[in-house]
C-alpha positions in Angstrom: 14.6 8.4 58.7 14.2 11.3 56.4 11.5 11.2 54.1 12.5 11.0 50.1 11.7 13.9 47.9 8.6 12.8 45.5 10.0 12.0 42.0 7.4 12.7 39.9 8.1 12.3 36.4 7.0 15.5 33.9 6.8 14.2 31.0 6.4 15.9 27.5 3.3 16.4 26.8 2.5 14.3 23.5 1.4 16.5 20.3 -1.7 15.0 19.1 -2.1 13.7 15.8 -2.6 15.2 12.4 -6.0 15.3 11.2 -6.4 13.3 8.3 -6.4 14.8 4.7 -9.1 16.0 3.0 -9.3 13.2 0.7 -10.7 13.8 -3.0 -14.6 12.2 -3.3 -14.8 9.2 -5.5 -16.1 10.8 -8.4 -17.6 9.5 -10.2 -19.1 6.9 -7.9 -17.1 3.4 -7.7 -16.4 0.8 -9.3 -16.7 2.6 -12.9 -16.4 -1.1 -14.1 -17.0 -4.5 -13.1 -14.3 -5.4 -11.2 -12.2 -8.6 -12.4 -9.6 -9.8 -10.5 -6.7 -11.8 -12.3 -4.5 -14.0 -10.8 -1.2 -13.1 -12.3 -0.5 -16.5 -14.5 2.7 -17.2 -12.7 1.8 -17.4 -9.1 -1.4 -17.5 -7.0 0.5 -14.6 -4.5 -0.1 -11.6 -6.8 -3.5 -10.7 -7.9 -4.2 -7.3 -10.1 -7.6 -5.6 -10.5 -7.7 -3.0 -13.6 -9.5 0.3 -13.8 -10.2 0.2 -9.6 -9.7 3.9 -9.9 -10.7 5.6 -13.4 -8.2 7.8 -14.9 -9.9 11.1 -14.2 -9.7 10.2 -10.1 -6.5 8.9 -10.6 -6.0 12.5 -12.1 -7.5 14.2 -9.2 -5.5 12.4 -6.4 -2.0 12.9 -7.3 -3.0 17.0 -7.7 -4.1 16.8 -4.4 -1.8 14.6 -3.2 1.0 17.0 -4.2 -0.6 19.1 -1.9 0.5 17.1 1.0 4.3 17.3 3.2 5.7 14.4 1.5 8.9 13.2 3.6 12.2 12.1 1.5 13.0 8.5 2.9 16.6 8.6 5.1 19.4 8.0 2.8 20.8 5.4 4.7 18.6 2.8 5.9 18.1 1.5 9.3 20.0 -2.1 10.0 18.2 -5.0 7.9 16.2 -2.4 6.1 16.2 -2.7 2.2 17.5 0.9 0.2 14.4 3.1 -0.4 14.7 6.3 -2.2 11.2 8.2 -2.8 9.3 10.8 -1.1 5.6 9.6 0.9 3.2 10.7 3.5 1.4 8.2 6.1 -1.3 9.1 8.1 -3.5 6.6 10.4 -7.1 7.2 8.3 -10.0 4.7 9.4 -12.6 6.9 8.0 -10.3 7.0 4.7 -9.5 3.2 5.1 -13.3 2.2 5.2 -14.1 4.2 2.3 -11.5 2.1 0.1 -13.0 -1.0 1.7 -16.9 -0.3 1.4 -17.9 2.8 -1.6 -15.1 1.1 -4.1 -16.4 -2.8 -5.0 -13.2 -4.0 -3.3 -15.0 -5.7 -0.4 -17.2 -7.6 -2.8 -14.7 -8.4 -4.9 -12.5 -9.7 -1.9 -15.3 -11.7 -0.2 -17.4 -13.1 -3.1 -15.4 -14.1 -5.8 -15.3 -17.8 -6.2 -11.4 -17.7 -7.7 -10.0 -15.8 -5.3 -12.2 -15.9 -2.0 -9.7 -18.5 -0.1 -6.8 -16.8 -0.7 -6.5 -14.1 1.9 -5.2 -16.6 5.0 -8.4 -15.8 6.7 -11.4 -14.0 7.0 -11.2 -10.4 5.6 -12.9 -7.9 8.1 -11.2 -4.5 6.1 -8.5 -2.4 5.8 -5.2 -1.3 7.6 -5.9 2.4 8.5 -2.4 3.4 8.3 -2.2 5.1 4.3 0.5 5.7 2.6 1.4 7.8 -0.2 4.9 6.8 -2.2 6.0 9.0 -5.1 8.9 8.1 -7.0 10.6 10.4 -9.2 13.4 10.2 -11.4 16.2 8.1 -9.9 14.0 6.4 -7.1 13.7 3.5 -6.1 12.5 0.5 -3.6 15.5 -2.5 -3.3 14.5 -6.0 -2.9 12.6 -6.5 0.2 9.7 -7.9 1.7 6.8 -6.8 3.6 6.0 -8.0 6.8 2.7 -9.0 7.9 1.0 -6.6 11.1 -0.9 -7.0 14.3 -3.4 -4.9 14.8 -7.0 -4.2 15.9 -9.9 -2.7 13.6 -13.4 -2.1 15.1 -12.0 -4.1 18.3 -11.8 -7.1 15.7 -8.2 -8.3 16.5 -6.4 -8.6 13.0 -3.7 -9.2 11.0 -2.4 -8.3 7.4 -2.0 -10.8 5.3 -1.4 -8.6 1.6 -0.3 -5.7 0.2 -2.2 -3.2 -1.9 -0.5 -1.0 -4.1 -2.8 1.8 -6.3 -1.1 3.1 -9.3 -2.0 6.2 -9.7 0.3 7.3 -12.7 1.8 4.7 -15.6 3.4 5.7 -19.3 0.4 7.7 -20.4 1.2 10.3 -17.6 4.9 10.0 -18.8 6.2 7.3 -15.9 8.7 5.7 -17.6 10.3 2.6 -15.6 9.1 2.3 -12.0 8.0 -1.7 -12.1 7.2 -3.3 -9.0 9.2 -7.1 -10.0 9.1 -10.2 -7.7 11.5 -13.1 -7.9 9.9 -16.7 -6.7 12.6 -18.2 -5.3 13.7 -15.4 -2.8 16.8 -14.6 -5.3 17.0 -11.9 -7.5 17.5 -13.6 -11.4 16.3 -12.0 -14.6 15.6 -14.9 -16.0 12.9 -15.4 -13.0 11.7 -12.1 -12.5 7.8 -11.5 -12.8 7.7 -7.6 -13.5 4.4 -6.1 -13.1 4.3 -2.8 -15.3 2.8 0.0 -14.2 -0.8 0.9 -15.2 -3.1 4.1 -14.5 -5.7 3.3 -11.7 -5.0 -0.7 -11.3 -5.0 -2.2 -8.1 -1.8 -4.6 -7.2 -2.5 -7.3 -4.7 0.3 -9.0 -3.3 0.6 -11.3 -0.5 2.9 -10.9 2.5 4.2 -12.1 5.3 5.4 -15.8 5.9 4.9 -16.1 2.1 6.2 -12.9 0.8 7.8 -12.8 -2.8 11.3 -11.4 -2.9 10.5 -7.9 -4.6 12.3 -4.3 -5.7 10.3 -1.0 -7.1 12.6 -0.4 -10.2 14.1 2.8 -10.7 12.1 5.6 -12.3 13.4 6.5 -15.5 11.7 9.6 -16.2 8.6 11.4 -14.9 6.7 10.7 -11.4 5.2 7.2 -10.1 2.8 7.8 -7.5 1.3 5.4 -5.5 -1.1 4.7 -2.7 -0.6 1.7 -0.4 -2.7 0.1 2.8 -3.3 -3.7 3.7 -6.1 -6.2 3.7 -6.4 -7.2 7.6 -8.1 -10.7 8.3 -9.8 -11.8 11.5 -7.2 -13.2 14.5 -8.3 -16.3 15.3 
């Protein structure tokens, strides 16, 4: 019986990663304030946390993040996937990720405050190094959709994320007009239900995900440019 021929399988070789961006220093040193969370009035699933960046960093990241190949989002959206018109960058960033977490007040805020510290659907261990950058300019948009929550490990720590965190990094006073991230509580789109959460220079959005997702759209931009940066909270796997 004759022998086979070996099938070895030559496989491309994978092209290695991008190195991460040369991210902007905090400067100057975070937080510039003392860092109040508020739990939006009209549900316990969004939480906002003002002047998280100061208007002069704020000022300093999107120059640089201009800088950066910014992708425009497919026209046509995969099967199930919600219409999403804007332009954004996404690198995997731990380094970048931990400096959010630990040089910025978040993780204190996160862990220690006594209104919001049993909120996060577990224990908070950091967050998701995958960054994103999202700049919307006139015409874009996000349609209603909701964010799923991720598997993942951090620090060999197996986690999950359980909410969103959105960065403004541009409002009105840099000429954004339009551009509201708006949830609907009842997982239908009504105006007369609609809790729109204006844009504001440097402010932290906190939403929650997952299982327990709001319904929610990025409005239009009217004029100017919304720019945005975007990771996750990840809690502990039990």
């Amino acid at each position: 019986m004759a022998k086979s021929k070996s099938s070895k399988s030559s496989a491309p070789a994978q092209a290695a990663p991008p190195p991460p961006p040369s991210w902007p220093v905090f400067k100057p040193p975070l937080p510039v304030v003392e860092l109040y969370p508020e739990l939006h009035p009209a549900t316990s699933n969004l939480i906002l946390l003002s002047s998280f960046f100061p208007r002069s960093l704020c000022r300093d990241y999107v120059a640089f993040l201009k800088t950066l190949p910014l992708q425009t989002t497919p026209s046509r959206p995969k099967k199930g996937e919600a219409v999403r018109v804007n332009d954004r960058f996404q690198i995997d960033d731990p380094a970048f990720a931990l400096r959010l977490w630990e040089t910025t007040g978040l993780k204190e805020v996160i862990l220690e405050n006594e209104t919001i510290k049993d909120l996060w659907g577990g224990e908070p261990v950091g967050l998701n190094p995958n960054i994103r950058i999202y700049r919307y300019s006139k015409g874009q948009y996000f349609d209603c959709h909701y964010d799923d929550s991720n598997y993942l490990v951090l620090d060999s720590v197996p986690v999950k994320t359980t909410w969103t965190l959105l960065l403004y990094l541009t409002s009105s006073a840099e000429g954004c007009i339009g551009g509201e991230t708006v949830f609907y509580p009842h997982d239908r789109k009504s105006a007369a239900e609609e809790i729109a959460v204006s844009l504001e220079t440097g402010m932290l959005l906190l939403h929650k995900h997952g299982d327990d997702c709001l319904l929610h759209e990025g409005r239009e931009v009217q004029d100017g440019e919304k720019w945005v940066l975007r990771t996750d909270l990840c809690v502990r796997r039990g």
